[in-house]
C-alpha positions as YAML, in Angstrom:
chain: A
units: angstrom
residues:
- id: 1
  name: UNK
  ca: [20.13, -13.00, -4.52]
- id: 2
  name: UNK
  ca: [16.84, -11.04, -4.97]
- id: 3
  name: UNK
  ca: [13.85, -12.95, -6.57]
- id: 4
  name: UNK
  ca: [10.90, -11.14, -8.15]
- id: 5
  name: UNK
  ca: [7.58, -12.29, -8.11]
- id: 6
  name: UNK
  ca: [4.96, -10.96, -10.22]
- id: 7
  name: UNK
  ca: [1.11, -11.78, -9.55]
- id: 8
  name: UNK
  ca: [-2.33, -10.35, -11.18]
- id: 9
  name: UNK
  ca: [-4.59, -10.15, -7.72]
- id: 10
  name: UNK
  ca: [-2.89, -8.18, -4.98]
- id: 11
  name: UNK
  ca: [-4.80, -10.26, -2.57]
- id: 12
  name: UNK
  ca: [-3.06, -13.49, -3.07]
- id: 13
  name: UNK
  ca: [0.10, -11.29, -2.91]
- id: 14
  name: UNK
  ca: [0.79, -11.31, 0.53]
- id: 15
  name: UNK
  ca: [-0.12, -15.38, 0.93]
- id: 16
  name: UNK
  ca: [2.48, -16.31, -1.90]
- id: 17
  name: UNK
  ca: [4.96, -13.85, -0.72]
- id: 18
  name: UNK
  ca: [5.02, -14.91, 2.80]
- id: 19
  name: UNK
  ca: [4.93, -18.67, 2.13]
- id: 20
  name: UNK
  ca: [8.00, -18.15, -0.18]
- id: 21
  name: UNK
  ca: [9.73, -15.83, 2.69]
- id: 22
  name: UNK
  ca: [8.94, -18.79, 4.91]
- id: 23
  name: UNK
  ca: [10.59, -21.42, 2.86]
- id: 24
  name: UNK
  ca: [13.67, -19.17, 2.13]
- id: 25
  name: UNK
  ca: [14.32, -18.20, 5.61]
- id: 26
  name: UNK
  ca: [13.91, -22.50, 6.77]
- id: 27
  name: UNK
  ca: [16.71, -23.12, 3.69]
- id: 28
  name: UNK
  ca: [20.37, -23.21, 5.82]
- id: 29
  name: UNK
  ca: [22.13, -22.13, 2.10]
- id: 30
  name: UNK
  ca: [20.30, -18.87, 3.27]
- id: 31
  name: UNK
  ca: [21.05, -15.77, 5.69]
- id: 32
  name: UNK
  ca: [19.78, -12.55, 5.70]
- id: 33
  name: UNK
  ca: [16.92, -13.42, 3.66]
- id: 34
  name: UNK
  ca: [13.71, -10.52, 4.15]
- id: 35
  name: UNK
  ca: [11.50, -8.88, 2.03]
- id: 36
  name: UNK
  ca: [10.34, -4.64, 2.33]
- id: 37
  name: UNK
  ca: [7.40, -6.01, 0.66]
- id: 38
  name: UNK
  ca: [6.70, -8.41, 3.42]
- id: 39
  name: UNK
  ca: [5.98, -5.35, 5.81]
- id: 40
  name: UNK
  ca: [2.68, -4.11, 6.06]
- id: 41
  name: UNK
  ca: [1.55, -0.62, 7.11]
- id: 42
  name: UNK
  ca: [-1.46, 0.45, 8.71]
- id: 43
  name: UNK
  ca: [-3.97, 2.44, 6.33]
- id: 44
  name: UNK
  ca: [-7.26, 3.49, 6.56]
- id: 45
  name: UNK
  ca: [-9.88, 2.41, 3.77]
- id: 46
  name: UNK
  ca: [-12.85, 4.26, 2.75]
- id: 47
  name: UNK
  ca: [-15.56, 2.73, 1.18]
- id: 48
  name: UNK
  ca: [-17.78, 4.57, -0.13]
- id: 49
  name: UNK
  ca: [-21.63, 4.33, -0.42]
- id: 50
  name: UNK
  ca: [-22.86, 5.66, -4.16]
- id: 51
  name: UNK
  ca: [-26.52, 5.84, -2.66]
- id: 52
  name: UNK
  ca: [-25.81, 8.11, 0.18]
- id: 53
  name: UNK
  ca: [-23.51, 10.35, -1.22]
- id: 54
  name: UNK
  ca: [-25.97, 10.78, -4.38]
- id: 55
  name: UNK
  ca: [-29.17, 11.27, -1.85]
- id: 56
  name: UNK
  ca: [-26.70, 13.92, -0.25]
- id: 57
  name: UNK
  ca: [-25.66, 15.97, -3.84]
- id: 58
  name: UNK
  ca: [-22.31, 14.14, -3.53]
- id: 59
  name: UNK
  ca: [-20.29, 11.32, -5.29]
- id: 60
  name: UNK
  ca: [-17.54, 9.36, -4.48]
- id: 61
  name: UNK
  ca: [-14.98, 10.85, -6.84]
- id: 62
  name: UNK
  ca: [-15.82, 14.38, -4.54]
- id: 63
  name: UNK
  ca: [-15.06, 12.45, -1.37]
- id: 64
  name: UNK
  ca: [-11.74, 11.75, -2.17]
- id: 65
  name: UNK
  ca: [-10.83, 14.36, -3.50]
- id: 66
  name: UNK
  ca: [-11.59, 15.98, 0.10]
- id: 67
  name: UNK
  ca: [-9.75, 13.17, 1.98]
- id: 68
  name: UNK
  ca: [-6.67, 14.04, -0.35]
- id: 69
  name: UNK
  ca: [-6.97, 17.64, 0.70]
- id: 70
  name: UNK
  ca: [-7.25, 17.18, 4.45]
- id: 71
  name: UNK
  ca: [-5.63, 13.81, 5.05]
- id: 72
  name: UNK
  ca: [-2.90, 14.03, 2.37]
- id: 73
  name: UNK
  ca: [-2.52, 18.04, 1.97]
- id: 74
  name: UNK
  ca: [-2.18, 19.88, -1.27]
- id: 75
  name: UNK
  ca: [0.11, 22.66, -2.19]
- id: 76
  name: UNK
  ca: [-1.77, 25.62, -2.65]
- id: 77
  name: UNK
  ca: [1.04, 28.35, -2.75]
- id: 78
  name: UNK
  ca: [4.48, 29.05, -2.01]
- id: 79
  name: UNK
  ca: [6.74, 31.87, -0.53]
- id: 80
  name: UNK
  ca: [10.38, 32.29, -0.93]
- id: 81
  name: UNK
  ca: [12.70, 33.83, 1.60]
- id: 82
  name: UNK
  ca: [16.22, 34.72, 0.40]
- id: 83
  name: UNK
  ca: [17.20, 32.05, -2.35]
- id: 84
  name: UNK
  ca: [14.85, 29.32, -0.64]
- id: 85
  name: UNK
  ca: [11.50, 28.24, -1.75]
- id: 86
  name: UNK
  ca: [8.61, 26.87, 0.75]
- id: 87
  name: UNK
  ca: [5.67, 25.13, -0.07]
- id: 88
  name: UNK
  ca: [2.05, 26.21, 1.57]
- id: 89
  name: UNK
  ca: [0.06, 22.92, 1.97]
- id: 90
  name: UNK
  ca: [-3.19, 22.86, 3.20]
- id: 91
  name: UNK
  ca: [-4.47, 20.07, 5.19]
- id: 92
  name: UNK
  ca: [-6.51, 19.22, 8.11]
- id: 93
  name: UNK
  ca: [-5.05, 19.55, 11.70]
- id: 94
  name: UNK
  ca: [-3.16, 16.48, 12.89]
- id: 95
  name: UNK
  ca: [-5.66, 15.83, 15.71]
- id: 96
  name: UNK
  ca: [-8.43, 15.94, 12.68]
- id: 97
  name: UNK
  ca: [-6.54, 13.20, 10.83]
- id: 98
  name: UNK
  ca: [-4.51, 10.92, 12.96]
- id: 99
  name: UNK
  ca: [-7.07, 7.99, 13.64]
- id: 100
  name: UNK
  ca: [-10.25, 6.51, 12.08]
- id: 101
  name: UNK
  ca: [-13.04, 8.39, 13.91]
- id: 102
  name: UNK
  ca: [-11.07, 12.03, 13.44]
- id: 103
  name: UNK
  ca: [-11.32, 10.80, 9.84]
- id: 104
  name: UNK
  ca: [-14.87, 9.88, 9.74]
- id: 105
  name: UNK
  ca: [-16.03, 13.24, 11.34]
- id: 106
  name: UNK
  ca: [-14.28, 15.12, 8.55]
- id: 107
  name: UNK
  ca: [-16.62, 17.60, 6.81]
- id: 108
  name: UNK
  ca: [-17.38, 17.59, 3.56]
- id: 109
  name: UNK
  ca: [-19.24, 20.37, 1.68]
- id: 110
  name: UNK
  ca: [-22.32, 18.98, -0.70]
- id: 111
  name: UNK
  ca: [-24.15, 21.74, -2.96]
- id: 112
  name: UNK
  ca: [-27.18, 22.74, -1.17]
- id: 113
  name: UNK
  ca: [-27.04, 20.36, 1.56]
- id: 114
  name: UNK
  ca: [-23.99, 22.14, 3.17]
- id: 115
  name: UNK
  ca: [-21.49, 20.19, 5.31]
- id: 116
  name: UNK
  ca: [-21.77, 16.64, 6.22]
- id: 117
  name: UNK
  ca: [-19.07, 14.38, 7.74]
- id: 118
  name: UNK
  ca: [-17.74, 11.68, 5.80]
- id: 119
  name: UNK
  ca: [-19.20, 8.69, 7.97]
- id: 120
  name: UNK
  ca: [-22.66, 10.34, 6.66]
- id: 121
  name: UNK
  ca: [-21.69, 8.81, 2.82]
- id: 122
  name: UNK
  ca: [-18.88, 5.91, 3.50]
- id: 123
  name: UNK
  ca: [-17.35, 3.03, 5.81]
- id: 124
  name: UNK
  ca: [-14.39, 3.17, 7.43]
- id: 125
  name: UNK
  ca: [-12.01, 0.33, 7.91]
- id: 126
  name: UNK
  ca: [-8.57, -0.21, 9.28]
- id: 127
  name: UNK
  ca: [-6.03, -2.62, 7.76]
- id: 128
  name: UNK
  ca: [-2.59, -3.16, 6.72]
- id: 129
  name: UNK
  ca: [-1.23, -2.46, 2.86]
- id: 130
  name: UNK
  ca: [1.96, -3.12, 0.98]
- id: 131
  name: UNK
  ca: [4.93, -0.20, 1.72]
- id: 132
  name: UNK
  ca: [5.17, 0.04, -2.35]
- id: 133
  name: UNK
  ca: [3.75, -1.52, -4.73]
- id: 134
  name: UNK
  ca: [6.54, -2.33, -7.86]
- id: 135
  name: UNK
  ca: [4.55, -3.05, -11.27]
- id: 136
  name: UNK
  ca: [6.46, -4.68, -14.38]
- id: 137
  name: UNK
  ca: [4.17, -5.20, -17.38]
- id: 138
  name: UNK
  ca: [1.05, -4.68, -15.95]
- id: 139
  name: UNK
  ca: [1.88, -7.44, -12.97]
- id: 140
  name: UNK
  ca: [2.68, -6.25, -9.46]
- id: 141
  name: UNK
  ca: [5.99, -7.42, -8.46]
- id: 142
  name: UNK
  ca: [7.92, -7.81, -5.08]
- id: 143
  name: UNK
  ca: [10.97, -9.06, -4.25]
- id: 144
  name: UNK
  ca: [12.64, -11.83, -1.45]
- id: 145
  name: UNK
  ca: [16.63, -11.24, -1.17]
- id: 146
  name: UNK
  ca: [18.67, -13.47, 0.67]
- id: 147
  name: UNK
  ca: [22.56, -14.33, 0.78]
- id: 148
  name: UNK
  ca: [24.13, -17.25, 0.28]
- id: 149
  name: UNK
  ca: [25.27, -18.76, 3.66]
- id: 150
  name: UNK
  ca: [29.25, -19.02, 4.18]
- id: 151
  name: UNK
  ca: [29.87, -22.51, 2.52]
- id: 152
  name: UNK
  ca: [27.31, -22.11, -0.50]
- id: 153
  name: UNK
  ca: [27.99, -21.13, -3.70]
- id: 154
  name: UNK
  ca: [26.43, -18.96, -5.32]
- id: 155
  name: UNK
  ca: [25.22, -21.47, -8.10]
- id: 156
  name: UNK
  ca: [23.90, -23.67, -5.14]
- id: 157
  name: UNK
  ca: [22.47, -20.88, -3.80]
- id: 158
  name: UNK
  ca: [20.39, -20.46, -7.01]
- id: 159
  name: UNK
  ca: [19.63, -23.86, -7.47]
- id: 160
  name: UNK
  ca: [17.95, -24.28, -4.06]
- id: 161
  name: UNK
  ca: [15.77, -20.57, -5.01]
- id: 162
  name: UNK
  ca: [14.67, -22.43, -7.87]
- id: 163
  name: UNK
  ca: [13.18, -25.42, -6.17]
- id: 164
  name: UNK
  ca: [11.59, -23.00, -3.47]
- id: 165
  name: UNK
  ca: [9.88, -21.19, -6.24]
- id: 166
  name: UNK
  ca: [9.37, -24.96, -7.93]
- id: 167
  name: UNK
  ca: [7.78, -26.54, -5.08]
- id: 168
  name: UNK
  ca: [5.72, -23.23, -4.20]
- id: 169
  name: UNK
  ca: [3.38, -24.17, -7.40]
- id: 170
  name: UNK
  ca: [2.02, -20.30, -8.37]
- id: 171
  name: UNK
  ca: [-0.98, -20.38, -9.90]
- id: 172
  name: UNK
  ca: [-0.84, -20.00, -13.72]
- id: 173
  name: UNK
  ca: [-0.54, -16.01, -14.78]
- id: 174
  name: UNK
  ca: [2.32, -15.73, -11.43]
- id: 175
  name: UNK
  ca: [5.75, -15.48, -12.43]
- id: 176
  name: UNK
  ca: [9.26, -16.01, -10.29]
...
């Protein structure tokens, strides 16, 4: 069985999600029940601040457009040896991107204020974000699967998803 749940604010995502994991996982007509959406990754967030980086010759949209670059790489060229193609991506050394104050001391180029670091113009913060993020008209959506348990049919097995989702009570504009 795989339920999809679609919800407006990513936010209240990961509460819904994991209180419906949690009630799937208690139900004995389940086994094997998970979610990939469940897991959360590590990620960096960069807030920027509109004052600073304008006071520097700067904006926001220039900023990441740099952390792309050096965090993410871009493809800037290619070379092909015999019938194979390789890619040429530019990016900033590992050791330059690899934790939160490598990433804050980036430099960024300004016009006529040459290079300042990006901690000069924005916050840093560590969290933990979705894997992937599914969309299905305009909603995100993520998914709990489970199996029935040996014994339960697969109607039962659907009935009892039902009154998880049931006694869950989303908010109105979140779908199951």
């Amino acid at each position: 069985l795989r339920l999809a749940i679609r919800v407006p604010d990513l936010a209240k995502l990961a509460e819904i999600l994991a209180g419906l994991l949690i009630d799937v996982l208690a139900d004995s007509a389940f086994v094997d029940a998970n979610s990939p959406s469940a897991d959360r990754l590590p990620e960096l967030r960069v807030y920027p601040d509109r004052k600073k980086a304008a006071d520097l010759g700067t904006t926001p949209f220039e900023l990441a457009e740099s952390l792309r670059v050096l965090v993410g790489g871009d493809v800037v060229s290619s070379y092909k040896d015999g019938d194979e193609r390789y890619d040429i991506v530019l990016r900033a050394r590992l050791q330059d991107r690899n934790s939160r104050e490598a990433v804050a001391s980036l430099p960024l180029p300004t016009p006529g204020r040459g290079v300042i670091s990006v901690d000069n113009i924005a916050e840093l913060a560590e969290a933990r974000g979705p894997t992937l993020i599914l969309r299905l008209g305009g909603l995100r959506q993520v998914f709990v699967s489970a199996n029935p348990a040996p014994g339960v049919t697969l109607g039962t097995a659907v009935e009892r998803l039902e009154a998880i989702v049931e006694r869950s009570n989303l908010p109105p504009g979140y779908d199951a």
